[in-house]
C-alpha positions as CSV (number, residue, x, y, z in Angstrom):
1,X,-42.0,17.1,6.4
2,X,-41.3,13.7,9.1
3,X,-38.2,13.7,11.2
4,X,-36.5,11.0,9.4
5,X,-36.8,13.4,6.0
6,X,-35.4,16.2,7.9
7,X,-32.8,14.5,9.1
8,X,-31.9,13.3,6.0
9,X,-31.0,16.4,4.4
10,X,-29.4,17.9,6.8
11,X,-26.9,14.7,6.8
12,X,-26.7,15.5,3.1
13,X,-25.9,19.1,2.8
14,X,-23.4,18.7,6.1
15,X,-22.0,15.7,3.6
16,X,-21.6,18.3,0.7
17,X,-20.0,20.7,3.0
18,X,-17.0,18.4,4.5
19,X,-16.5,17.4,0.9
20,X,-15.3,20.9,-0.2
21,X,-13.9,20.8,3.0
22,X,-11.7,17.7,2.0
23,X,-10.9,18.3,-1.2
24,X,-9.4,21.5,-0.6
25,X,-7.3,19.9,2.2
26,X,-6.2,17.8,-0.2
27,X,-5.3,20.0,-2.4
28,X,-3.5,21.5,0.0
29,X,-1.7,18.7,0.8
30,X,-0.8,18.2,-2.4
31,X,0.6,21.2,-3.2
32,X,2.8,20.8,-0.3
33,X,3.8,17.4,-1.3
34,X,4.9,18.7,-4.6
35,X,8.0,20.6,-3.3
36,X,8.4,20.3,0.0
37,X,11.9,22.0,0.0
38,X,10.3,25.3,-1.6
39,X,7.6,25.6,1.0
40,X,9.7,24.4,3.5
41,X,9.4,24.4,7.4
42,X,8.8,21.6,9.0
43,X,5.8,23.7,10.5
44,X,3.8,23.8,6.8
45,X,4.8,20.8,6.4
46,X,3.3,19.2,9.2
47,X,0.1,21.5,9.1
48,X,-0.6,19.8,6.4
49,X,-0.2,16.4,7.5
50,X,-2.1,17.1,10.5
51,X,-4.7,18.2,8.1
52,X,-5.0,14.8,6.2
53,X,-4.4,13.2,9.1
54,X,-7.9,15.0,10.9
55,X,-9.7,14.3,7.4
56,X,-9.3,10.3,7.7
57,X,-9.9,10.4,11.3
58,X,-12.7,12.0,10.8
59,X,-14.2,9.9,8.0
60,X,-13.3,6.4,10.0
61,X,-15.2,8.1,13.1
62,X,-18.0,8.5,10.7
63,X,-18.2,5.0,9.6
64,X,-19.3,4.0,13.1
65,X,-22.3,5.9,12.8
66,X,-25.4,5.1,11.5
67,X,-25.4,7.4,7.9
68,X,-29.1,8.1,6.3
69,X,-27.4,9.2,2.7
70,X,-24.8,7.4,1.1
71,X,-21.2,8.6,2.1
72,X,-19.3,10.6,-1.2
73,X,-16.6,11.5,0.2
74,X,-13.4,10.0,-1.1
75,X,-15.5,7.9,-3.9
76,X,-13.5,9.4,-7.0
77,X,-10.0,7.8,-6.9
78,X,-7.4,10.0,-6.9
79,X,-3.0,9.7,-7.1
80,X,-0.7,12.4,-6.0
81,X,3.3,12.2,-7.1
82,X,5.5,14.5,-7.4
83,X,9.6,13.7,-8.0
84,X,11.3,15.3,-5.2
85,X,13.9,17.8,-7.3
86,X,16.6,17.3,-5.0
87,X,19.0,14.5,-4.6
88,X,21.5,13.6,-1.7
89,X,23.6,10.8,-3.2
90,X,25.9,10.9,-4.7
91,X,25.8,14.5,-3.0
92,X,23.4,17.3,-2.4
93,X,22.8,18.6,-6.1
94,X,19.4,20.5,-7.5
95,X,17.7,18.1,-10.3
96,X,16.7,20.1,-13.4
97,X,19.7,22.7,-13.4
98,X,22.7,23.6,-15.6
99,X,24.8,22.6,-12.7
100,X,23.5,19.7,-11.9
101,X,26.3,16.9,-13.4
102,X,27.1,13.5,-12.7
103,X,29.6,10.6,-13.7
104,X,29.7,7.0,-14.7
105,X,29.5,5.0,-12.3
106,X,27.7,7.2,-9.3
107,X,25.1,5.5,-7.7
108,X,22.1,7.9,-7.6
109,X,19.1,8.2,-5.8
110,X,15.7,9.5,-6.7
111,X,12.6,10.3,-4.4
112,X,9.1,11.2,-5.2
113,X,6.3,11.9,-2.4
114,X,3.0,10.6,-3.3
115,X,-0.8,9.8,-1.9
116,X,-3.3,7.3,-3.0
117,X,-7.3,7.6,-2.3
118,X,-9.7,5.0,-3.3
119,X,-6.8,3.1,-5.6
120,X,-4.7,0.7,-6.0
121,X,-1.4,1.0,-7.6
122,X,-0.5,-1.3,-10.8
123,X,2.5,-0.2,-12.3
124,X,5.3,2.6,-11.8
125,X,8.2,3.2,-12.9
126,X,10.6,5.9,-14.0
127,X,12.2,6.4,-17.0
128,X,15.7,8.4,-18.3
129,X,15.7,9.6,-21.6
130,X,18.3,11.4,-23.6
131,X,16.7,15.2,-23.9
132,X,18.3,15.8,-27.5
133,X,16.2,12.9,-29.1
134,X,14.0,11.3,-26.9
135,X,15.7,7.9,-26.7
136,X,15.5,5.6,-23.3
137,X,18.3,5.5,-21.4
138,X,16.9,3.4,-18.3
139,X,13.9,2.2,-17.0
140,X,13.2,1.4,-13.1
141,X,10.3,0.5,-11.4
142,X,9.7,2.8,-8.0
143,X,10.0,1.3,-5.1
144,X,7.9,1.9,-1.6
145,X,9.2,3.3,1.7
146,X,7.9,0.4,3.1
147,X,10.3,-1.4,1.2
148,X,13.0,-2.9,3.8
149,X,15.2,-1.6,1.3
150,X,14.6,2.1,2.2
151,X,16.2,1.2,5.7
152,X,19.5,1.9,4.4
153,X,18.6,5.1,2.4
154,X,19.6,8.4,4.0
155,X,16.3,9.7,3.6
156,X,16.1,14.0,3.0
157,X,14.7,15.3,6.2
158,X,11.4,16.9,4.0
159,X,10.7,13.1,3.5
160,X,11.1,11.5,6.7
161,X,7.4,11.7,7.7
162,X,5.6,11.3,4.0
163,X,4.7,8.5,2.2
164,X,7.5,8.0,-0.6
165,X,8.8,6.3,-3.3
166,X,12.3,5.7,-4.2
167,X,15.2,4.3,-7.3
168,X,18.6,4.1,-6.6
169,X,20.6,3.3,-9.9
170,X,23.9,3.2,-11.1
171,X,24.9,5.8,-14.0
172,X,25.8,3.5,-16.8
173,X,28.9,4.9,-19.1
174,X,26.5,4.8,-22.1
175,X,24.8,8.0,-20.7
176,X,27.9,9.9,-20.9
177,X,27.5,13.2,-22.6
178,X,24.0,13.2,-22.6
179,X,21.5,15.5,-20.5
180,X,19.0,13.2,-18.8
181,X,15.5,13.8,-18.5
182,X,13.1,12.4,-15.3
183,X,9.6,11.1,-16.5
184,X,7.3,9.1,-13.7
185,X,4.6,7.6,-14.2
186,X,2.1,5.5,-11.7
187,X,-1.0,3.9,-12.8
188,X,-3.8,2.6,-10.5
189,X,-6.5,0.4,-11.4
190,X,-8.5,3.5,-11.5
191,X,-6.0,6.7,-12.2
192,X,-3.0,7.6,-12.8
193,X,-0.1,10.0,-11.9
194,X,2.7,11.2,-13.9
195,X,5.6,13.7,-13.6
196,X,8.7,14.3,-15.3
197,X,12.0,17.0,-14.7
198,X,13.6,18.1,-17.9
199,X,16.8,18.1,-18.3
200,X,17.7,16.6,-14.8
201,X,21.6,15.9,-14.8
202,X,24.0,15.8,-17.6
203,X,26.6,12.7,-17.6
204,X,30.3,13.4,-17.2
205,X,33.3,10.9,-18.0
């Protein structure tokens, strides 16, 4: 077997290794991503950024050199969201519990963390429907963290160093007396990512 050939599969089965390597990384991340709050500590929480962080500083390193067998890694596109299932406006309150109540005219904001890989977002938006029969209460499209918007936002601590998404709304008298559910949904020109929290908040006078 020449040189070139040998080299060429070990390039490929290093290749296949890294890309278990990354996807579980990912999914690591992701699962951290999904509640941060529950896993808590900054600590995880930054393991597993650092982790993402080494897996595209790795592959841009990579780029520089010369490759025998086409790259993989990263080609399936992939979206991460999660809705963040705590709120601190109008106060600190738990989404998705009995307790959880607000009133007319609260302004409310929502977060979600999220990743994007080898995509490009399209659309997303999130949507409040009445829990009893399904009717649409609001619509809102999300809105980035790069939005100069999110400058004013008193951003949960969990969040300050993820990539986010954010709608702040006013709850609209209409809703009173209903329990609200949570549904997100973001589509890419590739994939898509949706979530959703039943029974969110219920609407007081």
């Amino acid at each position: 077997m020449g040189a070139a050939k040998i080299v060429k599969k070990a390039v490929y089965k290093y290749n296949n290794k890294m890309l278990a390597f990354k996807k579980a990384a990912l999914y690591f991340v992701g699962h951290l991503l999904t509640y941060p709050k529950k896993y808590l500590m900054k600590t995880l929480h930054r393991l597993g950024l650092l982790a993402i962080m080494s897996v595209v500083l790795f592959s841009c390193k990579k780029e520089t050199v010369a490759d025998p067998v086409p790259d993989t890694i990263f080609r399936d596109p992939v979206i991460t969201s999660k809705i963040y299932p705590f709120i601190n406006q109008p106060a600190p309150m738990d989404l998705g519990t009995t307790n959880t109540t607000l009133h007319a005219g609260d302004e409310v904001t929502v977060y979600m963390p999220y990743g994007v890989f080898n995509d490009n977002i399209v659309t997303s938006t999130l949507t409040l429907t009445d829990d009893v029969n399904g009717s649409v209460l609001g619509i809102y499209n999300w809105v980035p963290s790069t939005d100069a918007s999110a400058a004013t936002l008193n951003v949960p601590i969990d969040l300050r160093e993820v990539p986010f998404m954010f709608v702040t709304f006013t709850v609209d008298a209409s809703m009173t007396g209903y329990n609200v559910n949570l549904a997100s949904s973001i589509v890419g020109k590739k994939t898509q990512s949706e979530d959703a929290i039943a029974n969110a908040f219920k609407v007081d006078p």
